[in-house]
VOPAGU-2260 file (C-alpha; in pm, 1 decimal, decimal comma):
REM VOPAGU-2260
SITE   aa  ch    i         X         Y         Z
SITE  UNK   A    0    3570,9     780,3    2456,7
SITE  UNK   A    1    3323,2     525,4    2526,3
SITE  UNK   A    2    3179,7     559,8    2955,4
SITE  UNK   A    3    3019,1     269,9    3120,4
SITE  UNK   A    4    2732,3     353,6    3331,6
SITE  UNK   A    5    2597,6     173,7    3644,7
SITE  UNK   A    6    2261,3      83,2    3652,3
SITE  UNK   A    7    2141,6     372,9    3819,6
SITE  UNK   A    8    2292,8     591,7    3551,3
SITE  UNK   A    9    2191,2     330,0    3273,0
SITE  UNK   A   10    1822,4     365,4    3393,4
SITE  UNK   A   11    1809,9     722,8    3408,4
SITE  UNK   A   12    2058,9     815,2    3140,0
SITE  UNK   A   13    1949,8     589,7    2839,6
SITE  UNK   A   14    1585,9     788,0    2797,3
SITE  UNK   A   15    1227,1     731,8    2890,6
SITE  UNK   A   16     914,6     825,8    2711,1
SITE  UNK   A   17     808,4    1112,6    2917,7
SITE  UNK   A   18    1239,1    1213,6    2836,2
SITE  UNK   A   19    1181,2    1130,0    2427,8
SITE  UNK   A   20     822,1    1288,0    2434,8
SITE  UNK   A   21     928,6    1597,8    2564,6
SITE  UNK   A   22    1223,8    1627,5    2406,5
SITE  UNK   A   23    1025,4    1585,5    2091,1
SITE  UNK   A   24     786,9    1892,5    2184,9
SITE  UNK   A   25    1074,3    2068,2    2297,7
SITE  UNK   A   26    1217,8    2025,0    1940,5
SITE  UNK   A   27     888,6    2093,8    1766,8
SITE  UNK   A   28     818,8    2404,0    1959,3
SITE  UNK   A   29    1144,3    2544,3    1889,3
SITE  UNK   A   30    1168,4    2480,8    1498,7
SITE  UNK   A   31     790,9    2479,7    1446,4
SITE  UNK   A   32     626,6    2739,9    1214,2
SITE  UNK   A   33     327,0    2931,4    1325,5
SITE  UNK   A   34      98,7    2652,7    1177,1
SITE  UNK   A   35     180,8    2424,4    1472,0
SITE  UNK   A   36     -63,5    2283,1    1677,4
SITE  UNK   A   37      53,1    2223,8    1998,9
SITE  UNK   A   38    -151,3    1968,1    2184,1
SITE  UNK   A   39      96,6    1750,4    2388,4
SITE  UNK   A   40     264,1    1827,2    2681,5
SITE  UNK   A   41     120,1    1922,3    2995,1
SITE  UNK   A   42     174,4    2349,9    2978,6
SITE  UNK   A   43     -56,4    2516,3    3181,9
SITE  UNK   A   44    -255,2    2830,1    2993,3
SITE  UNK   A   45    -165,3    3195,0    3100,5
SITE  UNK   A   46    -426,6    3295,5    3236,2
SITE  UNK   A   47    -478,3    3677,3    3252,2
SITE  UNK   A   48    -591,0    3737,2    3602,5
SITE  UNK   A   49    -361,2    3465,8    3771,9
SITE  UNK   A   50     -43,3    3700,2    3538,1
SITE  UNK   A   51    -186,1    3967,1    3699,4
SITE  UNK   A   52    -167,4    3786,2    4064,7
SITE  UNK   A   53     193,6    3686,0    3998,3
SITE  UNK   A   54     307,4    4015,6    3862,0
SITE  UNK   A   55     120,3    4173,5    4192,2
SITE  UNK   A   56     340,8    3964,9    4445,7
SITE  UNK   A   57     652,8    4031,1    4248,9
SITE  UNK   A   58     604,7    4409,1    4289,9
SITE  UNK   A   59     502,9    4362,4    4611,5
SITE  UNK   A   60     849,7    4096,4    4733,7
SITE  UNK   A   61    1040,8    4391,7    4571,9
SITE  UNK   A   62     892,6    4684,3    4794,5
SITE  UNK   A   63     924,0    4436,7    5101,5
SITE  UNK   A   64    1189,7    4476,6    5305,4
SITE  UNK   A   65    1404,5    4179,2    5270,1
SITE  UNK   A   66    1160,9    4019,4    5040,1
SITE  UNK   A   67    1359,0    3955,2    4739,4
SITE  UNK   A   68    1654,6    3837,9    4997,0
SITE  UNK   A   69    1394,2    3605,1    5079,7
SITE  UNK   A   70    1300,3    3475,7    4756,9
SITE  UNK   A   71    1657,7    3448,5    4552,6
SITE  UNK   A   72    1927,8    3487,2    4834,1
SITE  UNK   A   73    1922,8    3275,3    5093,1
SITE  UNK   A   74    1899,2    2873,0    5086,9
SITE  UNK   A   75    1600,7    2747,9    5270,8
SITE  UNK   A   76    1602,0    2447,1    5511,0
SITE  UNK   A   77    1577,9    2118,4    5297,8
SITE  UNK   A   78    1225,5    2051,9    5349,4
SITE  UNK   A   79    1083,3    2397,8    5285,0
SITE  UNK   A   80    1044,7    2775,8    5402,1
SITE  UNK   A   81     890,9    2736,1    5783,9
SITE  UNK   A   82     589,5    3009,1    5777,2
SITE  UNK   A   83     513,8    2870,7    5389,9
SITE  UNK   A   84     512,8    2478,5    5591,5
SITE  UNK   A   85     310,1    2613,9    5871,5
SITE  UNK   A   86      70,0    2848,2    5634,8
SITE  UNK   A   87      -3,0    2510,3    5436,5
SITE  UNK   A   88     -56,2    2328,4    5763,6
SITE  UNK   A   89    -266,6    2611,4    5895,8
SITE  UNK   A   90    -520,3    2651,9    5563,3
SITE  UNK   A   91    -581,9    2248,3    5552,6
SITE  UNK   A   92    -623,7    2234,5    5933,9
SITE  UNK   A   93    -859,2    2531,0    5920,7
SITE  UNK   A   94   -1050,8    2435,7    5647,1
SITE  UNK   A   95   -1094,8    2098,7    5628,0
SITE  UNK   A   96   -1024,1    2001,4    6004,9
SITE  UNK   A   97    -712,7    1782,6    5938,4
SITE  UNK   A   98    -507,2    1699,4    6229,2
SITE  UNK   A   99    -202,6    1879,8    6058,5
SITE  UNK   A  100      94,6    2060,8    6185,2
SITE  UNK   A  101     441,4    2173,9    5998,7
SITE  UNK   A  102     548,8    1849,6    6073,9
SITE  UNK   A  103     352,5    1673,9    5802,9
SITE  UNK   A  104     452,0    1904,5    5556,4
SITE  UNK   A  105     726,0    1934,8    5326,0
SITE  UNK   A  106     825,6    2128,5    4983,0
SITE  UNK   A  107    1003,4    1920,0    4695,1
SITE  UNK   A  108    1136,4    2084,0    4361,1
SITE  UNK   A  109     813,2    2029,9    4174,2
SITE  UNK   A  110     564,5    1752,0    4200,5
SITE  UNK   A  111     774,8    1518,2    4007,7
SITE  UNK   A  112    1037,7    1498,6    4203,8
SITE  UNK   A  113     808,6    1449,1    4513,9
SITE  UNK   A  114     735,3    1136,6    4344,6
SITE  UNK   A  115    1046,2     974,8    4220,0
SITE  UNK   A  116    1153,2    1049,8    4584,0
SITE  UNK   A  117     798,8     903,0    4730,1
SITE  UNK   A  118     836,0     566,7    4515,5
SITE  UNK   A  119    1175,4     508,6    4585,0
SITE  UNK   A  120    1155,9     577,4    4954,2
SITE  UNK   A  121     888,9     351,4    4973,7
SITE  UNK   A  122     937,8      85,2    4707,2
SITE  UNK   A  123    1211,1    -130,7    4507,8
SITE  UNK   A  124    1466,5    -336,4    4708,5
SITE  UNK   A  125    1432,4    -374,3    5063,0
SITE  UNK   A  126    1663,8    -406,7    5349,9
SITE  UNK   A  127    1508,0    -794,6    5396,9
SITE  UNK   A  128    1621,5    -871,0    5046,0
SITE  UNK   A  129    1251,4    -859,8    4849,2
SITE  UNK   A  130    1117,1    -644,2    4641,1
SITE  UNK   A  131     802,6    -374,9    4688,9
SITE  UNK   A  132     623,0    -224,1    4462,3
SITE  UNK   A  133     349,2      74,2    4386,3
SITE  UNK   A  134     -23,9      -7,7    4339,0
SITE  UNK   A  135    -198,1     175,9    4064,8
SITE  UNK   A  136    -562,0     100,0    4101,3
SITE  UNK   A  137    -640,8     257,8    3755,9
SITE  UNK   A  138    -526,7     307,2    3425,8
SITE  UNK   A  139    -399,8     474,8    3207,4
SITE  UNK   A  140    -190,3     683,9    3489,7
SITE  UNK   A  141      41,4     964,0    3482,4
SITE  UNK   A  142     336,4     912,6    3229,9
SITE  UNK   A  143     553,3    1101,6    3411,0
SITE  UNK   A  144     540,7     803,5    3691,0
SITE  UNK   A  145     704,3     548,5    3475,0
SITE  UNK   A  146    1050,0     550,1    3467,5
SITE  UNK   A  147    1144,0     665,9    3835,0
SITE  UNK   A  148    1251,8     354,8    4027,8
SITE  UNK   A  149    1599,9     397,2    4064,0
SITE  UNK   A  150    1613,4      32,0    4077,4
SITE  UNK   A  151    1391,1    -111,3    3750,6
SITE  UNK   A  152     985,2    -140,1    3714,4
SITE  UNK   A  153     813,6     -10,9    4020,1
SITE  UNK   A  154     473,4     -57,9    3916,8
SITE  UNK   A  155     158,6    -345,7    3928,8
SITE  UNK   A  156    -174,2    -163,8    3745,8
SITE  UNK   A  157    -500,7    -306,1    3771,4
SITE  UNK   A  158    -722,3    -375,6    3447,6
SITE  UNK   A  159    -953,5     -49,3    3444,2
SITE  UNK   A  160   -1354,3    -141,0    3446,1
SITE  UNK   A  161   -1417,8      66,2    3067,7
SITE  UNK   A  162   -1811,4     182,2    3101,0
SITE  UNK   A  163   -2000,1     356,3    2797,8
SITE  UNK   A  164   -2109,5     626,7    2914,6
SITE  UNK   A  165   -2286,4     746,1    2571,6
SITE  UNK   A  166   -2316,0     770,6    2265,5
SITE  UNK   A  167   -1931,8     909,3    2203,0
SITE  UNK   A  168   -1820,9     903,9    2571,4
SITE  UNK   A  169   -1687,5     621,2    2833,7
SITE  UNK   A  170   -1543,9     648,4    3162,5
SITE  UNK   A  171   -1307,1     433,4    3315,9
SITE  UNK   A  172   -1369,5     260,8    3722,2
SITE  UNK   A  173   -1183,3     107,6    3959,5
SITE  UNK   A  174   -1196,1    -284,9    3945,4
SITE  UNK   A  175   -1213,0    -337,4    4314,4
SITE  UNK   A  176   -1273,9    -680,8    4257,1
SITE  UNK   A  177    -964,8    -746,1    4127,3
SITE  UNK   A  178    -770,0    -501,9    4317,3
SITE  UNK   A  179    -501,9    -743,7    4535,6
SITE  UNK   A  180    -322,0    -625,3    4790,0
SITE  UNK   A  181     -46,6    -873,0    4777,1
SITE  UNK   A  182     253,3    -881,0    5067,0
SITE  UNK   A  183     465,4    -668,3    4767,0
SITE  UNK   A  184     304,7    -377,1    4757,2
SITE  UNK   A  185     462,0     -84,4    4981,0
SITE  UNK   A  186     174,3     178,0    4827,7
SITE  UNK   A  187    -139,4     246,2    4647,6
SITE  UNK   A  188    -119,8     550,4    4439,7
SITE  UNK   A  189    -377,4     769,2    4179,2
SITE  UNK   A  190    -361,5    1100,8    4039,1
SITE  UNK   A  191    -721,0    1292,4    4144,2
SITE  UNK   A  192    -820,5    1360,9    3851,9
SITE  UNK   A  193    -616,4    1190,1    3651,4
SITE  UNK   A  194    -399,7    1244,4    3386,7
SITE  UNK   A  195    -418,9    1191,3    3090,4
SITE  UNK   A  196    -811,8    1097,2    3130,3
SITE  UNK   A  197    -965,9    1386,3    3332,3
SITE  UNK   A  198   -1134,6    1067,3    3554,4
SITE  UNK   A  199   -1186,2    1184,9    3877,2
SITE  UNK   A  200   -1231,0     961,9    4163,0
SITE  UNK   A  201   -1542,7     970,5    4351,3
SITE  UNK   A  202   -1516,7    1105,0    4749,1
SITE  UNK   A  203   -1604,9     706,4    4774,2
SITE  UNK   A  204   -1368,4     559,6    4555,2
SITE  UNK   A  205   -1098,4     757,4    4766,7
SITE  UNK   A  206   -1267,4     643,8    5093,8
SITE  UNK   A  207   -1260,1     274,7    4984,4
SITE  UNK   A  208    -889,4     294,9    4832,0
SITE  UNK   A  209    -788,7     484,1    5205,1
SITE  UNK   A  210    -975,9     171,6    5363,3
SITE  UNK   A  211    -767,4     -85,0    5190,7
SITE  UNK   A  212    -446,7      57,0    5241,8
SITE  UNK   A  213    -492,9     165,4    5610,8
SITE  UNK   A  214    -628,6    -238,1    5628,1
SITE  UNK   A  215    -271,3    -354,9    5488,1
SITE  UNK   A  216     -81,5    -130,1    5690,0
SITE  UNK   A  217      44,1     101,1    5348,7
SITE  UNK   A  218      -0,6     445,5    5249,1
SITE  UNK   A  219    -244,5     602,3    5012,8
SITE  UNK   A  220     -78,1     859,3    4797,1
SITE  UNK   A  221    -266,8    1055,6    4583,9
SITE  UNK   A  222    -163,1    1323,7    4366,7
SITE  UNK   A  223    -355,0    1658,3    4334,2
SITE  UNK   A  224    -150,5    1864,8    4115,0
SITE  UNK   A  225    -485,4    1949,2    3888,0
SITE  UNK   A  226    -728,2    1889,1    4196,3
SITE  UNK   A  227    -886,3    2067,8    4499,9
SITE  UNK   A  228    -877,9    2257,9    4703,4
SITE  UNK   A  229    -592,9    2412,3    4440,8
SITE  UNK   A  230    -543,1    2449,5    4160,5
SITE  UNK   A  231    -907,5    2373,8    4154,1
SITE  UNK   A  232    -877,1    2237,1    3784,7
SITE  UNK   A  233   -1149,0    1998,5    3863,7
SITE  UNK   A  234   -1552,4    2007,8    3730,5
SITE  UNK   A  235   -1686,4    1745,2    3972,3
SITE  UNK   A  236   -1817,5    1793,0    4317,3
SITE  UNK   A  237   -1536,4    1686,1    4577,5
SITE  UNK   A  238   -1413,5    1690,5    4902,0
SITE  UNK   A  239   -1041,4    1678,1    4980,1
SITE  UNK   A  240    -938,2    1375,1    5149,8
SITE  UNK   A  241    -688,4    1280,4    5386,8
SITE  UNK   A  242    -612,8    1022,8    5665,6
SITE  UNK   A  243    -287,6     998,5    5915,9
SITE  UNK   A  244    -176,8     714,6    5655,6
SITE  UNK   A  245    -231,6     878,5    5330,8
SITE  UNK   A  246     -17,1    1109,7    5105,3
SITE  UNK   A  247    -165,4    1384,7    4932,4
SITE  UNK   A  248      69,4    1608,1    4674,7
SITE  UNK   A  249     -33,0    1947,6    4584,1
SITE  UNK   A  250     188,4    2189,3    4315,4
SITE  UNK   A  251     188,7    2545,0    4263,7
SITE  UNK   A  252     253,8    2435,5    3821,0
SITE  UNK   A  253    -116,8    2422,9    3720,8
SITE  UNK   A  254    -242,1    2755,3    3903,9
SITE  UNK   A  255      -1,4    2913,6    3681,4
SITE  UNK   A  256     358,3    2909,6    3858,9
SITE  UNK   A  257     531,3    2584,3    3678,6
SITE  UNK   A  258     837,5    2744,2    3621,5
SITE  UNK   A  259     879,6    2820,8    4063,2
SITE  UNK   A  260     921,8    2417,3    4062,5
SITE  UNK   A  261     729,2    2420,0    4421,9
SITE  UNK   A  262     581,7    2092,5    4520,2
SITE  UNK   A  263     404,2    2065,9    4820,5
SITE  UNK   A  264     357,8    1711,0    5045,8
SITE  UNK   A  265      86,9    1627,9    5351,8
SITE  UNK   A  266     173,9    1273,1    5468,3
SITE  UNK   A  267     284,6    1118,8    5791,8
SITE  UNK   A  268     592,1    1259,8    5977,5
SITE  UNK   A  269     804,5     991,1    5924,5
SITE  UNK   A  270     798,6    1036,3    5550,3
SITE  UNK   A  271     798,6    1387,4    5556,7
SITE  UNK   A  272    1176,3    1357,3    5714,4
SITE  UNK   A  273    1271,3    1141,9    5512,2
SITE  UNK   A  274    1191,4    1362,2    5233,8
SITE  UNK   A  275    1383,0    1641,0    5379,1
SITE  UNK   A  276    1693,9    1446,6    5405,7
SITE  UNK   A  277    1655,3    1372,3    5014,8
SITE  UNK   A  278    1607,5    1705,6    4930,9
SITE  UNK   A  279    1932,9    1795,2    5140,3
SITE  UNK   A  280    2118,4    1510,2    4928,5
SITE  UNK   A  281    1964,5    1569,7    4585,8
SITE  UNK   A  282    1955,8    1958,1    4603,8
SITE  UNK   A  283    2105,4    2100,0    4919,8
SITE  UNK   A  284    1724,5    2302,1    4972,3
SITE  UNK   A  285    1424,0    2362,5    4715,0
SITE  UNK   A  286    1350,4    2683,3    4515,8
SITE  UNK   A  287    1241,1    2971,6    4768,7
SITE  UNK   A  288    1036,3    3204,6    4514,6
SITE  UNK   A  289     740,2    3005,7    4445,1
SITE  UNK   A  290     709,4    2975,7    4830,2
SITE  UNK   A  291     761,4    3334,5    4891,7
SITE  UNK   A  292     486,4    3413,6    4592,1
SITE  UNK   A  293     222,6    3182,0    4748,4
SITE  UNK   A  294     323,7    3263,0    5083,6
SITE  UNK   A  295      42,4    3556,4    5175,3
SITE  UNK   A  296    -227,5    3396,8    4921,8
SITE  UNK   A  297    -205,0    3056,2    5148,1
SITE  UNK   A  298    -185,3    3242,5    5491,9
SITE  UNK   A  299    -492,3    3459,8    5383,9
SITE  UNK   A  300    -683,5    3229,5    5207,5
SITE  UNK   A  301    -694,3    3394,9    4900,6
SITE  UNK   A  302    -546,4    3110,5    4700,3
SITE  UNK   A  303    -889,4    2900,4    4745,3
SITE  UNK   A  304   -1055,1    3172,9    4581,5
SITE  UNK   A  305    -819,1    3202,9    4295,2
SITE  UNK   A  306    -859,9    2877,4    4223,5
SITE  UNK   A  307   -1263,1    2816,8    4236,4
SITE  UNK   A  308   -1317,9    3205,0    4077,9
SITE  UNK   A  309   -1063,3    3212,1    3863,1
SITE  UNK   A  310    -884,9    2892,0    3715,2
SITE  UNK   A  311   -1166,4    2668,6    3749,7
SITE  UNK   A  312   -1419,7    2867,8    3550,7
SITE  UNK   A  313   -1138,6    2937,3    3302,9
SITE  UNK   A  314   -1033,3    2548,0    3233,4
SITE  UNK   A  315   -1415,6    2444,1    3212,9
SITE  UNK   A  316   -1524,2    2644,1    2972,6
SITE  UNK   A  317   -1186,1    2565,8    2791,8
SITE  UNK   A  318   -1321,7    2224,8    2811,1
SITE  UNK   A  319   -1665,7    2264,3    2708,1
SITE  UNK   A  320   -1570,5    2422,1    2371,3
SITE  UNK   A  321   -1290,0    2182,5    2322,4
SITE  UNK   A  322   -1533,1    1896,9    2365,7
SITE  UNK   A  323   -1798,0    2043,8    2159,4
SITE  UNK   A  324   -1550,6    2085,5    1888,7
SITE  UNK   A  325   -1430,5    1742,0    1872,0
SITE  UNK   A  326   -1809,3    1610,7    1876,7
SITE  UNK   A  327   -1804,8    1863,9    1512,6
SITE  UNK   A  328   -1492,9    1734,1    1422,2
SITE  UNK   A  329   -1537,8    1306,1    1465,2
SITE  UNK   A  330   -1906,5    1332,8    1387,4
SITE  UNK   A  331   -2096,4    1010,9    1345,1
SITE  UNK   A  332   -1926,6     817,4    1058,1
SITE  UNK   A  333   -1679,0     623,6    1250,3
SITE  UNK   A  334   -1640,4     460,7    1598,0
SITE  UNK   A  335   -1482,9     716,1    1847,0
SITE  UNK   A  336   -1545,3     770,4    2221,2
SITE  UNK   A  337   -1391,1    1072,8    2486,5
SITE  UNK   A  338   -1345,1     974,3    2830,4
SITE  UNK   A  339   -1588,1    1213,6    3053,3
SITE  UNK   A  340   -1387,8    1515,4    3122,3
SITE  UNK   A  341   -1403,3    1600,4    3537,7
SITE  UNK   A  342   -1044,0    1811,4    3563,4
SITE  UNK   A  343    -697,3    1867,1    3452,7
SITE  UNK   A  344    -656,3    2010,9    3111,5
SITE  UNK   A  345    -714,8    1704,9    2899,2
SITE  UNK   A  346    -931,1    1485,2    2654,3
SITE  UNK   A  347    -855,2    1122,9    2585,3
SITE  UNK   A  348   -1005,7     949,4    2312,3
SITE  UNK   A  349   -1030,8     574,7    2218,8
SITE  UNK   A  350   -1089,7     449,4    1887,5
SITE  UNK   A  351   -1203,8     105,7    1866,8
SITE  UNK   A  352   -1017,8    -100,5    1632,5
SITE  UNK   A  353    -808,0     146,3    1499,4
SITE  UNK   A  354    -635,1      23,2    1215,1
SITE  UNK   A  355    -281,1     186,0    1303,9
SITE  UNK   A  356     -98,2     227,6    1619,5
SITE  UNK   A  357    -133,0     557,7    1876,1
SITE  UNK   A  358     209,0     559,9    1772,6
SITE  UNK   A  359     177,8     545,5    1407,3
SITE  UNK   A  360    -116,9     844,2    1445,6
SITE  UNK   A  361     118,3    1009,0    1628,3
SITE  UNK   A  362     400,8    1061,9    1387,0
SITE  UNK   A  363     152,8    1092,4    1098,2
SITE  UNK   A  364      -3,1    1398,8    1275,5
SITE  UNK   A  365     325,2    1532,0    1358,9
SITE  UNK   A  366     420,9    1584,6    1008,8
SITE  UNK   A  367     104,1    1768,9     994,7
SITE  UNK   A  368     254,2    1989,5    1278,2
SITE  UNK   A  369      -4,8    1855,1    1566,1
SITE  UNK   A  370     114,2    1688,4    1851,7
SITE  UNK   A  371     -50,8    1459,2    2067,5
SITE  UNK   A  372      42,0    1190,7    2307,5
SITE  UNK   A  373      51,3     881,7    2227,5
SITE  UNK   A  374    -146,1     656,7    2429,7
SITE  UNK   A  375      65,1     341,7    2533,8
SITE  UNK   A  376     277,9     541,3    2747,9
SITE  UNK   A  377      11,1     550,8    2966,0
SITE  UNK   A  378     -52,2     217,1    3031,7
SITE  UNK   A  379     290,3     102,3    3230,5
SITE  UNK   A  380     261,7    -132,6    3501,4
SITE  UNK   A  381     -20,1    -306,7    3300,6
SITE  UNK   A  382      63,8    -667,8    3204,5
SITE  UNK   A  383     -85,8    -726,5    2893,0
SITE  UNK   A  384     130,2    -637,9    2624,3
SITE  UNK   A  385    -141,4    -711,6    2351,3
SITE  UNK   A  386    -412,5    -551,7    2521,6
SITE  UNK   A  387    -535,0    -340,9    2236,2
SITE  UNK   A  388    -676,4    -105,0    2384,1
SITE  UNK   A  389    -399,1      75,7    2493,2
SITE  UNK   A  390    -271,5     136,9    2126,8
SITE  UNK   A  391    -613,3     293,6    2008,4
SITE  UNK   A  392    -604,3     593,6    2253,5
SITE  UNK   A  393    -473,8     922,6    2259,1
SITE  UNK   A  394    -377,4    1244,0    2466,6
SITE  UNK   A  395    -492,7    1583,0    2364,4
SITE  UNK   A  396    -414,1    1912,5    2570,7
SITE  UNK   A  397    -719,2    2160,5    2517,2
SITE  UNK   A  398    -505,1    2393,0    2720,3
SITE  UNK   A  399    -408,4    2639,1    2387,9
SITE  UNK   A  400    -629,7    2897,1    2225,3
SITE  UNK   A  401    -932,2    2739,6    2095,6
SITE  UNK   A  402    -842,7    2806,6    1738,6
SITE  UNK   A  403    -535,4    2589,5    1778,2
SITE  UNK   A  404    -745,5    2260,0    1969,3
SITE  UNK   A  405   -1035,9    2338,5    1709,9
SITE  UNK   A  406    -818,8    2292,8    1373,0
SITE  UNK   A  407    -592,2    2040,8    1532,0
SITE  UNK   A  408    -906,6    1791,0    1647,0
SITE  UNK   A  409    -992,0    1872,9    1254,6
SITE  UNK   A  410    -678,2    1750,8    1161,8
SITE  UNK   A  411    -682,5    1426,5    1378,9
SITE  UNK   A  412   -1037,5    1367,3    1281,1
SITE  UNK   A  413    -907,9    1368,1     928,6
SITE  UNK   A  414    -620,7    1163,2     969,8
SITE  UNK   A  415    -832,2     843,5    1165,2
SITE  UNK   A  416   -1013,8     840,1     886,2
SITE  UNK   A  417    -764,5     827,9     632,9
SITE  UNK   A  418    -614,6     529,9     880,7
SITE  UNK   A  419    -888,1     356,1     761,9
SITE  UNK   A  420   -1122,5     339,1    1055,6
């Protein structure tokens, strides 16, 4: 029998690459031998003392009276568990000084839903009859991002400003020069730092972006789900920003909970409804037990510590062997460059004038059992089709055990090569 789907369902039903690409890992991690080299995705790494945190509260929701009730039981109000909406409030009023109450809080299953529901509350067609879309002042940007307006391409990116950095390195800028804010756009929005690069965005950069938006009358969303204050998966000196018109998303994944599903939004009260109400629609209420995990870590604090004692140590030094190993791997012979590494659990590379496709590397390293990411995925939004660039790039997770990112950066090394470059 042959079904005809509307548009909605022909949009979201027909696949995406962030749908093939994972299904694709999900395939390869289920049939793959123990030689595979798993360096796609976006998998957070157990870490030993955050198990030990998790394992901790579990015990400890069990001995509580009504705690697992709590946690697997009961349906929580659409836009999150009260104390957890007041304990975020609380810790980012209290630390920071933020003019915050429960109010401008709200909890969406996972961080990717917070943001097909952000951009499609915000963007797409409008009651008027025209069209609004999302501002991405730099790529490449999240590839999760791509295929969530309900109603067709969401998305105008500005040209990134590509600086060489060194001898094997480059970092990419925001071309405020070019960055228009035309009568379109309903939002500006960047990941902090950003994935797939690891760019962070200078305390600045932020302050400018928050300028131009509050100057057009638009929010500022930015998404933190590597960044600080948690999960602290960031190397550069920051400070948390955030402004009456400004977004910020925060996740419980990357500390080491992905499989709670607990995003987390700060934004203006208006929105924050409105993302209750979707949550009601979409999913009647979000997952409690991430919430009730976190719960006493937010209220006390003790997640801030976790994060800047624990995971951020953990991911850096993750990076710095990760980075040393593909500087052993690439050596000098050929033209590569890795973007500067500031957060999130990444390394992007660029290879200038790559004689093959991201894509083609791609499924010639999977049949050597690594996988990568592609990098053209990254580039949506972008208008020029035949901007090379974006088809000599790449996506590596150092996130594994080091053996497993050491031999597989061998075994891309060896492969770019044997493309010819």
């Amino acid at each position: 029998m042959s079904y005809e789907f509307s548009n909605f369902g022909r949009h979201l039903g027909s696949g995406s690459g962030i749908g093939d690409l994972m299904d694709d890992l999900g395939h390869a991690l289920a049939s793959g031998g123990p030689d595979l080299k798993m360096l796609g995705g976006g998998q957070p790494a157990r870490i030993p003392e955050m198990n030990a945190v998790w394992r901790r509260r579990l015990e400890e929701l069990m001995e509580e009276t009504g705690g697992l009730e709590r946690s697997l039981t009961s349906y929580d109000p659409p836009r999150g568990n009260p104390a957890f909406l007041e304990a975020i409030a609380t810790l980012f009023r209290e630390t920071f000084g933020w003019d915050l109450t429960s109010d401008n809080v709200a909890v969406t299953s996972g961080g990717q839903t917070a943001f097909y529901f952000l951009f499609n509350l915000l963007a797409g067609d409008m009651p008027d009859g025209s069209r609004r879309k999302i501002l991405l002042p730099l790529v490449p940007e999240y590839i999760g991002y791509a295929n969530q307006g309900v109603g067709g391409e969401l998305f105008r990116a500005i040209t990134p400003l590509i600086e060489k950095t060194g001898p094997h390195e480059f970092k990419y800028r925001v071309d405020f020069d070019n960055l228009e804010v035309t009568p379109d756009i309903a939002a500006i929005c960047a990941s902090r730092p950003t994935n797939p690069t690891g760019n962070v965005l200078t305390d600045e950069e932020i302050a400018r972006l928050s300028a131009i938006a509050k100057q057009h009358d638009i929010p500022l969303i930015i998404d933190n789900a590597y960044g600080a204050p948690f999960p602290g998966i960031i190397f550069s000196e920051v400070t948390p920003h955030w402004e009456p018109h400004m977004v910020l998303t925060l996740s419980l994944s990357k500390i080491g909970l992905p499989g709670t599903r607990t995003g987390i939004v700060i934004g203006p009260p208006e929105i924050i409804r409105a993302l209750g109400s979707m949550s009601a629609i979409a999913g009647l209420s979000n997952p409690n037990i991430g919430q009730q995990i976190a719960l006493p870590l937010i209220k006390s604090g003790e997640i801030l510590k976790l994060s800047r004692d624990v995971v951020r140590p953990f991911y850096q030094e993750k990076c710095r062997l990760a980075r040393q190993a593909a500087v052993e791997a690439f050596g000098d012979d050929i033209e590569w460059f890795m973007h500067v590494s500031e957060g999130a659990l990444f390394l992007w590379f660029w290879f200038p004038g790559l004689p093959i496709t991201s894509q083609e590397l791609y499924e010639r390293l999977k049949k050597r059992e690594v996988l990568i990411i592609p990098g053209h995925h990254f580039f949506f939004g972008h208008d020029d089709e035949n901007w090379q660039h974006r088809h000599e790039c790449i996506r590596v997770s150092y996130a594994m055990d080091e053996a497993v990112v050491r031999d597989g950066l061998k075994i891309i090394a060896e492969e770019v090569r044997r493309a010819g470059l």
